[in-house]
N, C-alpha and C positions, 0 to 999 in steps of 0.2 A: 386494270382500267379497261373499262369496253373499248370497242371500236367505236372512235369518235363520225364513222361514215357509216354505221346502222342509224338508218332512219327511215321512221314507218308517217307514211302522211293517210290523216282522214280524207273521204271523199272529199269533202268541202276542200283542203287543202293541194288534192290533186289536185280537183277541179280551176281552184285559182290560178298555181303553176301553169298548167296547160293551157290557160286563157294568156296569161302573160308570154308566155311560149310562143304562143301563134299570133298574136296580135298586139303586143305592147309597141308603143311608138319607138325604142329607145333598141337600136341590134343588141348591147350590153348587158338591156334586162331577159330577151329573149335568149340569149347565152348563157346566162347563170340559170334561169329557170330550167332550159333543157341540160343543165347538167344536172341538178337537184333533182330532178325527174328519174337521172339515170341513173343515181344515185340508190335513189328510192328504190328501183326495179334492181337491183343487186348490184349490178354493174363496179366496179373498182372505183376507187377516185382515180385513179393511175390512168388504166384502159380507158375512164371518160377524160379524162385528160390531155390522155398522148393521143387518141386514133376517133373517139367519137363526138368531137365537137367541128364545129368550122374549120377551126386553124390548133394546132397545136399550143396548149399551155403549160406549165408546168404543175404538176399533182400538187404542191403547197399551195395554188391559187384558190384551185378546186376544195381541196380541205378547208381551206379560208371560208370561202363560199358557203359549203355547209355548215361550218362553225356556227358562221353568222346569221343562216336562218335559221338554226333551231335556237339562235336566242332571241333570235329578233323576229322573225317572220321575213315576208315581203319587203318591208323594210331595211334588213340587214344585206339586201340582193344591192340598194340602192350606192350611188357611191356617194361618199361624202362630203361635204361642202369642205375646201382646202386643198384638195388632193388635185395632183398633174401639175403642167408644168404653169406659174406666173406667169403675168404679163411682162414684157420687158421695158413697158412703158405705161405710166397713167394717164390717160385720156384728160383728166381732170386736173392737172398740172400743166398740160400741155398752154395756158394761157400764164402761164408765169414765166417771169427771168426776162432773159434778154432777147431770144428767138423774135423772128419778126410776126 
């Protein structure tokens, strides 16, 4: 089985990364992009994992991440509608029951 963190990006494809890198509204999509980046230039999923990102993460996140852009693009960086923690209350309920 290859290595699932060989990956080769077209210019067009840097290019995008490294726009999302340095200027995407979102710290989370700038994160994932400069790991994919690092990725790209050799770099380990592990080594960009444990030492060259912001804050430490664990190598399975990293792996995730690339997973998920070579099947998705841009797209796969994004997180997905469900995920994190609920609310612990509905705004929209709050006019019902007995409450004043």
């Amino acid at each position: 089985m290859p290595n699932p963190l060989t990956l080769e990006l077209t210019d067009a494809q840097r290019v995008e990364l490294e726009d999302i890198r340095d200027h995407h509204r979102r710290p989370y999509m700038r994160e994932r992009a400069a790991a994919v980046l690092k990725v790209a230039d050799g770099v380990s999923g592990r080594e960009t994992a444990r030492r060259r990102l912001l804050r430490p993460r664990w190598p399975d996140t990293v792996y995730d991440w690339i997973r998920r852009y070579k099947a998705e693009g841009v797209e796969g960086l994004k997180i997905r509608p469900g995920r994190g923690r609920k609310a612990a209350f509905s705004p929209s309920v709050r006019g019902q029951g007995d409450g004043p």
